[in-house]
PDB file of N, CA, C and O in Angstrom:
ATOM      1  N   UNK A   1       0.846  -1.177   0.000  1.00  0.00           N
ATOM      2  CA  UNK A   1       0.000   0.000   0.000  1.00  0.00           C
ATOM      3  C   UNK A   1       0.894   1.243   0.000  1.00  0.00           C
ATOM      4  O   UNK A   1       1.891   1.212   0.721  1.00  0.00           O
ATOM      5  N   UNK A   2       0.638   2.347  -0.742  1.00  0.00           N
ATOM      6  CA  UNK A   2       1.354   3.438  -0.742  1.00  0.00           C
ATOM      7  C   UNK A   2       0.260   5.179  -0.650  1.00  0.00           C
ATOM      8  O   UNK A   2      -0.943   5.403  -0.519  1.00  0.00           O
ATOM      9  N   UNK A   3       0.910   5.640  -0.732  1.00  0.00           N
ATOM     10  CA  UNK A   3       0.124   7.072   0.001  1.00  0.00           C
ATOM     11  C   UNK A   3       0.904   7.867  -1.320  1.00  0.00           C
ATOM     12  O   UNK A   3       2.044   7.856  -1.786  1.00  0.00           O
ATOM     13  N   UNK A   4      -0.716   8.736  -1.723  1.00  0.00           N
ATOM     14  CA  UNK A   4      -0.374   9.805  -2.809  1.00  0.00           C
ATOM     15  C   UNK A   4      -1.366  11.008  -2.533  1.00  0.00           C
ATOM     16  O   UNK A   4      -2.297  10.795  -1.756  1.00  0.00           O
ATOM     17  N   UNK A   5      -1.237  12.213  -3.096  1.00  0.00           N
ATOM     18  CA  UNK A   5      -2.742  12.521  -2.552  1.00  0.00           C
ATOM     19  C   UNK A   5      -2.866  13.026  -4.051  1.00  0.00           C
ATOM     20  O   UNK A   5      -2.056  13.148  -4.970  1.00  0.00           O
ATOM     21  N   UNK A   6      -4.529  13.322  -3.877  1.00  0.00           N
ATOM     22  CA  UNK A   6      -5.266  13.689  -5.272  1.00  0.00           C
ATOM     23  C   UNK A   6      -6.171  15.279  -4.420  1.00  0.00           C
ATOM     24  O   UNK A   6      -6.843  15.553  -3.427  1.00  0.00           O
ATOM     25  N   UNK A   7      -5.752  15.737  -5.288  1.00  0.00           N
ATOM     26  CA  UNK A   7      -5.991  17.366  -4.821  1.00  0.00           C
ATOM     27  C   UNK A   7      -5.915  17.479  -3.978  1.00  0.00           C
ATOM     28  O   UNK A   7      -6.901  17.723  -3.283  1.00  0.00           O
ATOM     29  N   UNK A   8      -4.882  17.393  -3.563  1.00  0.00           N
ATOM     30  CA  UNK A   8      -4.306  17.875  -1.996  1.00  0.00           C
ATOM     31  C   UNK A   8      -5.104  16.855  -0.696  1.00  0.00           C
ATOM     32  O   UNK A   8      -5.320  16.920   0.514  1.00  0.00           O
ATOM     33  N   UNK A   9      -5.287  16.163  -1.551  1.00  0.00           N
ATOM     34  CA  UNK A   9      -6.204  14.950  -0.365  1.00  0.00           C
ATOM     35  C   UNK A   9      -5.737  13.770  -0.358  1.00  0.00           C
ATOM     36  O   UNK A   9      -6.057  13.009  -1.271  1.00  0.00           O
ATOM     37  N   UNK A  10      -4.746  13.283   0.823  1.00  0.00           N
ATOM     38  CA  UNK A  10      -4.346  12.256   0.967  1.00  0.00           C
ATOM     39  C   UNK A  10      -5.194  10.669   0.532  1.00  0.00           C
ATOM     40  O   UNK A  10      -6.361  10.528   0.897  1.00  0.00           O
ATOM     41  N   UNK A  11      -4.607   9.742  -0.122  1.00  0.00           N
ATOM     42  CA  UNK A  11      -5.530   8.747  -0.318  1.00  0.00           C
ATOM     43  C   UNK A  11      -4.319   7.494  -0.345  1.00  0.00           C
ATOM     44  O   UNK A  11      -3.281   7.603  -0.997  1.00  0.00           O
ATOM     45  N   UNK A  12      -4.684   6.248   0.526  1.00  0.00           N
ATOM     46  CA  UNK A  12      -4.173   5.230   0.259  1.00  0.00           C
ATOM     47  C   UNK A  12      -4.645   4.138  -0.935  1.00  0.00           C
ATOM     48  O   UNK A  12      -5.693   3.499  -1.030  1.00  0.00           O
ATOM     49  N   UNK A  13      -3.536   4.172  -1.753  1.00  0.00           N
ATOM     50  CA  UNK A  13      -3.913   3.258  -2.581  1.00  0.00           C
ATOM     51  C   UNK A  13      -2.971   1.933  -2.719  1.00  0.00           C
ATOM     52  O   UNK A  13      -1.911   1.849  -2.098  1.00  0.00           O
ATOM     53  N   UNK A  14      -3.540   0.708  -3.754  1.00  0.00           N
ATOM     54  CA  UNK A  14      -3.121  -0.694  -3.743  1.00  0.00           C
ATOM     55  C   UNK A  14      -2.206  -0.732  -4.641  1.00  0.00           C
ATOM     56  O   UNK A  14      -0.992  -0.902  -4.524  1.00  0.00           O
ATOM     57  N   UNK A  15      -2.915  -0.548  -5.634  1.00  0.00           N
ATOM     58  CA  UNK A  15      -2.390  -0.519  -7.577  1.00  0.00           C
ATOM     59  C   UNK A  15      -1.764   0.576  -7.787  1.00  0.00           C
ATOM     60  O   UNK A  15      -2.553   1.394  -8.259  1.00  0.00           O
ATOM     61  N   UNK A  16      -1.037   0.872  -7.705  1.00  0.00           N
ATOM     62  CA  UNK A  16      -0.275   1.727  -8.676  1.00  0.00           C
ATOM     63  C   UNK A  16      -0.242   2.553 -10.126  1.00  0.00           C
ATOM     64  O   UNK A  16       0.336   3.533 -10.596  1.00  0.00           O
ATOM     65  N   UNK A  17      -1.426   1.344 -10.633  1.00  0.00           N
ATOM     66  CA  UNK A  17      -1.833   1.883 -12.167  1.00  0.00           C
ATOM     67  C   UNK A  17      -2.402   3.370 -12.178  1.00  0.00           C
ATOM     68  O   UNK A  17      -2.668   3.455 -10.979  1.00  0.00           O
ATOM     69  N   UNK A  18      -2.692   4.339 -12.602  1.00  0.00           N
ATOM     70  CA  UNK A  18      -3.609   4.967 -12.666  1.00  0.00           C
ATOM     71  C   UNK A  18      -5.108   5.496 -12.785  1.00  0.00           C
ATOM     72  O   UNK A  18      -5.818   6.319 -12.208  1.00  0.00           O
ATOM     73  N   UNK A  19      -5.233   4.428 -14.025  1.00  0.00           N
ATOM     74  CA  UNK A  19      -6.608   3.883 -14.114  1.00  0.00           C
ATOM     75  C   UNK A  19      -7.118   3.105 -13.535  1.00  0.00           C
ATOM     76  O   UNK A  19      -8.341   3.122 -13.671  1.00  0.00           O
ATOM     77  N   UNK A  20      -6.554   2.030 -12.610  1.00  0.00           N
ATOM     78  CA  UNK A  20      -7.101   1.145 -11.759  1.00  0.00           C
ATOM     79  C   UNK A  20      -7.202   2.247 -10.294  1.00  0.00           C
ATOM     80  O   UNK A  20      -7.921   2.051  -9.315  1.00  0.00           O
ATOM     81  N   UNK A  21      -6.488   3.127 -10.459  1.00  0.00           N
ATOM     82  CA  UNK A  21      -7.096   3.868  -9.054  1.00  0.00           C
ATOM     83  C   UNK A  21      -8.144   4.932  -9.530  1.00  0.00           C
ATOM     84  O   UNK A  21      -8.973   5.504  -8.824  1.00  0.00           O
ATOM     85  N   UNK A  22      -7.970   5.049 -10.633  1.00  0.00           N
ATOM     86  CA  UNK A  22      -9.572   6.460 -10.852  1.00  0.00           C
ATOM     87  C   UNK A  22     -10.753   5.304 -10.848  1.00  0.00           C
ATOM     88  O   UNK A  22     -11.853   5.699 -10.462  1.00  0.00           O
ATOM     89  N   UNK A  23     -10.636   3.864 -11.253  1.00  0.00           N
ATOM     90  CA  UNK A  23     -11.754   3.058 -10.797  1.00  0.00           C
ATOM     91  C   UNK A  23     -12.062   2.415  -9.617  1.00  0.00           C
ATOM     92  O   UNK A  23     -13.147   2.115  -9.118  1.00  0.00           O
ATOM     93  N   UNK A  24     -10.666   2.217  -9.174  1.00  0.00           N
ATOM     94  CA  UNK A  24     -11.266   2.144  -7.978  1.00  0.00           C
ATOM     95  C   UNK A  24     -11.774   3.046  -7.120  1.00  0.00           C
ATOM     96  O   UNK A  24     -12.085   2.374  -6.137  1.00  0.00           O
ATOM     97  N   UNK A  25     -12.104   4.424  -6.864  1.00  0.00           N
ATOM     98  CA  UNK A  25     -12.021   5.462  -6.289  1.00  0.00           C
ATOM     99  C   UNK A  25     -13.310   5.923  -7.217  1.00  0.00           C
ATOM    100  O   UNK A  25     -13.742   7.032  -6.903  1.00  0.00           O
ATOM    101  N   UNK A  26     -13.962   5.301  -8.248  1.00  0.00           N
ATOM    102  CA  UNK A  26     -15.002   5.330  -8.720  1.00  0.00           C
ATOM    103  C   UNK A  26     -15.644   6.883  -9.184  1.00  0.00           C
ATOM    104  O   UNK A  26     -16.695   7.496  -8.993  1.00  0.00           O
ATOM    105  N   UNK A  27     -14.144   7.157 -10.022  1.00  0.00           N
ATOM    106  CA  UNK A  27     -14.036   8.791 -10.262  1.00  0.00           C
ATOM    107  C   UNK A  27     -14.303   8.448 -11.734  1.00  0.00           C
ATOM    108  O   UNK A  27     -13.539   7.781 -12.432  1.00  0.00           O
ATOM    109  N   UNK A  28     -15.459   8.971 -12.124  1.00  0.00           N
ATOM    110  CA  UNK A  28     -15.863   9.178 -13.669  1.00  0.00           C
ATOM    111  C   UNK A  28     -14.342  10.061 -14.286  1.00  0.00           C
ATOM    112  O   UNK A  28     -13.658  10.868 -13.656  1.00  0.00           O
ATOM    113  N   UNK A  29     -14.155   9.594 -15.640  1.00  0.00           N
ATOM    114  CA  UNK A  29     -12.981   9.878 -16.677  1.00  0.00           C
ATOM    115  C   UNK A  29     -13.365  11.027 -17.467  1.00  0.00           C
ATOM    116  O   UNK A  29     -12.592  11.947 -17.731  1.00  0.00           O
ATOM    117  N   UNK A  30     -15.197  10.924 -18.033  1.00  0.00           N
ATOM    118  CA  UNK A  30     -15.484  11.488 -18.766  1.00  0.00           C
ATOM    119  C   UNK A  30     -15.181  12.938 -18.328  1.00  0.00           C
ATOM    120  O   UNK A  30     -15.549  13.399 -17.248  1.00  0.00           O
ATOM    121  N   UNK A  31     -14.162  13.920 -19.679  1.00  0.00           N
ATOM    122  CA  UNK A  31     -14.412  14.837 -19.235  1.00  0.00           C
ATOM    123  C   UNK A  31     -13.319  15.622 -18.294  1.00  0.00           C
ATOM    124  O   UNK A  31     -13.348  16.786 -17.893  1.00  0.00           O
ATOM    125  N   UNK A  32     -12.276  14.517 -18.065  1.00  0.00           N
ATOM    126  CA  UNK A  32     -11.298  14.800 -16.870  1.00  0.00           C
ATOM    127  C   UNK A  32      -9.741  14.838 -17.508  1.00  0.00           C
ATOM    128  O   UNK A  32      -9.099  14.161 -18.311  1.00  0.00           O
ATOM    129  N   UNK A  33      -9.470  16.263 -16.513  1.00  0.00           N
ATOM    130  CA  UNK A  33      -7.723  16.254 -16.935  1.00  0.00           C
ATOM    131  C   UNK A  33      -7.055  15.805 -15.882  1.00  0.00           C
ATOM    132  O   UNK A  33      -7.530  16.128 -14.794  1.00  0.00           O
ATOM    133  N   UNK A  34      -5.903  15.029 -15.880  1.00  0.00           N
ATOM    134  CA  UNK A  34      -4.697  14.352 -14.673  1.00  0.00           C
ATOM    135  C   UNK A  34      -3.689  15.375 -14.900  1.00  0.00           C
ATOM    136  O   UNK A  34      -3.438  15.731 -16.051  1.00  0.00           O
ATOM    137  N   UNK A  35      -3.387  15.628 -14.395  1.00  0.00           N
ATOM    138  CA  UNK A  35      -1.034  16.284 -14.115  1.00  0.00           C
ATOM    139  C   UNK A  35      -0.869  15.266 -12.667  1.00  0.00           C
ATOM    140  O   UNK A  35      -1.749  15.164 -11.813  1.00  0.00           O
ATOM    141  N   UNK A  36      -0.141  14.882 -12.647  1.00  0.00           N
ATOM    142  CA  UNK A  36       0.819  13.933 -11.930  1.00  0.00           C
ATOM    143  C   UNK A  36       2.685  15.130 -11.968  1.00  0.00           C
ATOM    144  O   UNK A  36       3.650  15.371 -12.694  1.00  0.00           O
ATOM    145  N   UNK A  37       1.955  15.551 -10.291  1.00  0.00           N
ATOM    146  CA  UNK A  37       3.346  16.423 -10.305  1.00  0.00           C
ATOM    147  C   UNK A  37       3.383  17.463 -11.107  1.00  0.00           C
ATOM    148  O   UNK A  37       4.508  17.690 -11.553  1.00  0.00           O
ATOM    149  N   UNK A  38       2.466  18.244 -11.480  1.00  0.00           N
ATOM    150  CA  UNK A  38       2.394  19.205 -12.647  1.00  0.00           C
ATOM    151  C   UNK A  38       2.768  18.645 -14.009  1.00  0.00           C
ATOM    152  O   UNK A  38       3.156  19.351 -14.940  1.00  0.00           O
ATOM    153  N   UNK A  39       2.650  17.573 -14.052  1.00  0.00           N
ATOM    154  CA  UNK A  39       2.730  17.343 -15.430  1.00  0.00           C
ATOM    155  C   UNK A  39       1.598  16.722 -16.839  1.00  0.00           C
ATOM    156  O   UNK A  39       1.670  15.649 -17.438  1.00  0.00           O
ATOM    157  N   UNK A  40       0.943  17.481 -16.963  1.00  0.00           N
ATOM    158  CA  UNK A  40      -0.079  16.544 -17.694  1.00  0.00           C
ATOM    159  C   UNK A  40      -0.239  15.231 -18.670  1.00  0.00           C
ATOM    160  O   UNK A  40       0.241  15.050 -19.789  1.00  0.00           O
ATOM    161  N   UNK A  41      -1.047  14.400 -17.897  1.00  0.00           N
ATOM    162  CA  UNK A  41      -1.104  13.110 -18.617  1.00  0.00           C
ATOM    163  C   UNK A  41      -2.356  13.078 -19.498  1.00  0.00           C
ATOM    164  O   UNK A  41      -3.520  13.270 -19.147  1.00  0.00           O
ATOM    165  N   UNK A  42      -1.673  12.676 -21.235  1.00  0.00           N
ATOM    166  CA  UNK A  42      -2.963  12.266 -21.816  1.00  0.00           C
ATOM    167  C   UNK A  42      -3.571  11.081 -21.572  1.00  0.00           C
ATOM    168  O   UNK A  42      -2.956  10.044 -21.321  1.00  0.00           O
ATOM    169  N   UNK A  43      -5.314  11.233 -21.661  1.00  0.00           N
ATOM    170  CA  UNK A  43      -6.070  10.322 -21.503  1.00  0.00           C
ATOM    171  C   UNK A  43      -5.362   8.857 -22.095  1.00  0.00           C
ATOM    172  O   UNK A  43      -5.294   7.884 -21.344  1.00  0.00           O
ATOM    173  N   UNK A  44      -5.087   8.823 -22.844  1.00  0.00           N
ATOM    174  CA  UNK A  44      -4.423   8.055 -23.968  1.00  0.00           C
ATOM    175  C   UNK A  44      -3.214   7.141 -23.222  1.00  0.00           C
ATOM    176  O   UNK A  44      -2.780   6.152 -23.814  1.00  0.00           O
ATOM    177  N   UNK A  45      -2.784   7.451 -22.129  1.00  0.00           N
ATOM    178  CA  UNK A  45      -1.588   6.972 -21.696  1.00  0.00           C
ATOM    179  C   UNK A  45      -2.181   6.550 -19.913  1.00  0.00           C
ATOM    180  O   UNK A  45      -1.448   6.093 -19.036  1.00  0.00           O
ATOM    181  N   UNK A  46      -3.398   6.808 -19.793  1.00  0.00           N
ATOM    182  CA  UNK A  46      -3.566   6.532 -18.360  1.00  0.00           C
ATOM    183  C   UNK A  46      -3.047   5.105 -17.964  1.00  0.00           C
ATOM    184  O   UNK A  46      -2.250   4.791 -17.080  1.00  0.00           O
ATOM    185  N   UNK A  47      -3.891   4.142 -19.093  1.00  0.00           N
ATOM    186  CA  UNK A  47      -3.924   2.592 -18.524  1.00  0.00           C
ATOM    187  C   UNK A  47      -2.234   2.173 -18.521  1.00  0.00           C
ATOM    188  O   UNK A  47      -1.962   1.039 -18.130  1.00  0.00           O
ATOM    189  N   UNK A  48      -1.121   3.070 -18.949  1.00  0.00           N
ATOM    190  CA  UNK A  48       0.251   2.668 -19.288  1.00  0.00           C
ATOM    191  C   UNK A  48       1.224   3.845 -18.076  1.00  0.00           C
ATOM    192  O   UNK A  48       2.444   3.997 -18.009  1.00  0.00           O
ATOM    193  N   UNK A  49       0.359   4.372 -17.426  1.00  0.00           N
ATOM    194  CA  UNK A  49       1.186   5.170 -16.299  1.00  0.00           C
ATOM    195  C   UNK A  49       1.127   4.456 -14.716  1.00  0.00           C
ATOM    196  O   UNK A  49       0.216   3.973 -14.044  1.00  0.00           O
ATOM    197  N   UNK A  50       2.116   4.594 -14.574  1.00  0.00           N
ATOM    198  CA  UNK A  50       2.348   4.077 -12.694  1.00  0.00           C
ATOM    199  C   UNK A  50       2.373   4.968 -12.117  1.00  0.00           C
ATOM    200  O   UNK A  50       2.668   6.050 -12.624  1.00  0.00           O
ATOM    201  N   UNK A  51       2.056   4.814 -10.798  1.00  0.00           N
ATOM    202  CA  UNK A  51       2.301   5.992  -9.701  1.00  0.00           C
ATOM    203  C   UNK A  51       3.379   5.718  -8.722  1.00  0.00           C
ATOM    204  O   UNK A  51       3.725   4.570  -8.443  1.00  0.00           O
ATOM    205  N   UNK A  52       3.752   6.470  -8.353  1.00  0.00           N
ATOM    206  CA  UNK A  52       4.999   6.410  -7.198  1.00  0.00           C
ATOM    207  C   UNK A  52       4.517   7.269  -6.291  1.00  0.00           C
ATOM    208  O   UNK A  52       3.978   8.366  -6.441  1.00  0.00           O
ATOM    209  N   UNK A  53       4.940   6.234  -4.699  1.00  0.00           N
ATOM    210  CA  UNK A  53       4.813   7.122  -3.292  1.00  0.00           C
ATOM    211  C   UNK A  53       4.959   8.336  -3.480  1.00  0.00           C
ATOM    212  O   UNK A  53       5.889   8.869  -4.085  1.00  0.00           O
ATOM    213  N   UNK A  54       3.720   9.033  -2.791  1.00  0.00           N
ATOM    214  CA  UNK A  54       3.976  10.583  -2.870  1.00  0.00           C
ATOM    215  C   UNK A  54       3.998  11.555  -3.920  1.00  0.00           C
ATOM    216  O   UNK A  54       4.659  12.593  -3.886  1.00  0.00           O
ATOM    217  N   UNK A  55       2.910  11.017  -5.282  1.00  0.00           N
ATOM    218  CA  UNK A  55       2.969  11.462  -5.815  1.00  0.00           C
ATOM    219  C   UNK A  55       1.828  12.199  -5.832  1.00  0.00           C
ATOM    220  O   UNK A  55       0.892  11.687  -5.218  1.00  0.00           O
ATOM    221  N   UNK A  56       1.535  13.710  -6.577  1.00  0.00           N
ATOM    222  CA  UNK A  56       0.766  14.771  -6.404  1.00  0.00           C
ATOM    223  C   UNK A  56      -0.629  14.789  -7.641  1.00  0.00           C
ATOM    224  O   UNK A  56      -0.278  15.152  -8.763  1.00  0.00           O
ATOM    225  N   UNK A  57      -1.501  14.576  -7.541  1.00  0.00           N
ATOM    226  CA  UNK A  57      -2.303  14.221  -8.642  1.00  0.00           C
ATOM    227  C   UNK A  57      -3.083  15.536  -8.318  1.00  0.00           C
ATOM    228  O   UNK A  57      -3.295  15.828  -7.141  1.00  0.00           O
ATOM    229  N   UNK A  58      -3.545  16.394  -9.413  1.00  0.00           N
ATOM    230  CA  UNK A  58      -4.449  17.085  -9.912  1.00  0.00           C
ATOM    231  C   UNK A  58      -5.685  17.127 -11.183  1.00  0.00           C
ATOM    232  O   UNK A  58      -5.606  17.405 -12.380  1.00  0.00           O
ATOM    233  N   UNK A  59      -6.667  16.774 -10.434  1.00  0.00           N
ATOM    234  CA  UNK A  59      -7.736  16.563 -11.230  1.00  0.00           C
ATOM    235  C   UNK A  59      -8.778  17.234 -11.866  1.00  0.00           C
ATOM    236  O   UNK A  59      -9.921  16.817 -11.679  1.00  0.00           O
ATOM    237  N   UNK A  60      -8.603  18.131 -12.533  1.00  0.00           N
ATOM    238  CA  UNK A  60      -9.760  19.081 -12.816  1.00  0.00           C
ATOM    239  C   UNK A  60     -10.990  18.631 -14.445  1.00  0.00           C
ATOM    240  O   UNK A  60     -10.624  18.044 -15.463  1.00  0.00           O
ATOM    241  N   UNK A  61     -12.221  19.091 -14.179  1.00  0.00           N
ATOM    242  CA  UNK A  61     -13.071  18.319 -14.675  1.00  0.00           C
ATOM    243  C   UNK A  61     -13.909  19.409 -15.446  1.00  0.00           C
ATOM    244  O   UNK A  61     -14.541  20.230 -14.780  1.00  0.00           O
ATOM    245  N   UNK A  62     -13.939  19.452 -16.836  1.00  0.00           N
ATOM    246  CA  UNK A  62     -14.459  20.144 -17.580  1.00  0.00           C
ATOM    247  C   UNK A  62     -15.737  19.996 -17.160  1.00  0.00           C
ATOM    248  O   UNK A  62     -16.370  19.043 -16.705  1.00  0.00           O
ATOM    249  N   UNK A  63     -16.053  21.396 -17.459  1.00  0.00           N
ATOM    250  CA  UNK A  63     -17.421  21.805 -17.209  1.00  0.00           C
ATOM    251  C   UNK A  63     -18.226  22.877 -18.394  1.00  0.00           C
ATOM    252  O   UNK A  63     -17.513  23.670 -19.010  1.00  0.00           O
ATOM    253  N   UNK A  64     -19.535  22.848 -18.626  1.00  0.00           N
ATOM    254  CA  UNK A  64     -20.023  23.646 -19.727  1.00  0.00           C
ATOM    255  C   UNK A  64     -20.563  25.060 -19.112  1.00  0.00           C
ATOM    256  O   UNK A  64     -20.986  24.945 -17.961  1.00  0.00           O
ATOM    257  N   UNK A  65     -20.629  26.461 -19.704  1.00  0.00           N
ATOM    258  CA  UNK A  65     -20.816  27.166 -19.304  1.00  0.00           C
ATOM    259  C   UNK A  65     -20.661  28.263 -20.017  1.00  0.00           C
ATOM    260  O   UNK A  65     -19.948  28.131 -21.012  1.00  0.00           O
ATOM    261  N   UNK A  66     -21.322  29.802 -19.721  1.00  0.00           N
ATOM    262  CA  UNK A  66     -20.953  30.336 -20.878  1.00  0.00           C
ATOM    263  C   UNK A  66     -21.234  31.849 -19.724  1.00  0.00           C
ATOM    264  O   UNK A  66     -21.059  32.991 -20.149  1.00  0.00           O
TER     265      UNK A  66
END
């Protein structure tokens, strides 16, 4: 088990994958940007990214509006 947080909110996780933790954590995709450490990850590369202890996830989630 390792410790990362996702917007500044600590969370223990199992998997390491990325996508196995936005499902497990049962966080809808649709619609959603990752940076890992300020760095942005494309959708495209989630199921092929690992996480490492302590790493900083930012999640922000398009929204419609005018």
């Amino acid at each position: 088990m390792m410790q990362i947080k996702i917007n500044n909110n600590p969370v223990q996780i199992d998997n390491p994958n990325l996508l196995s933790v936005l499902e497990a954590l049962q966080i809808p995709t649709q619609g959603l940007a990752i940076a890992i450490n300020q760095a942005v990850i494309p959708g495209s590369q989630w199921p092929a990214t690992s996480l490492s202890e302590s790493d900083e996830l930012t999640l922000i989630r398009a929204t419609r509006g005018g």
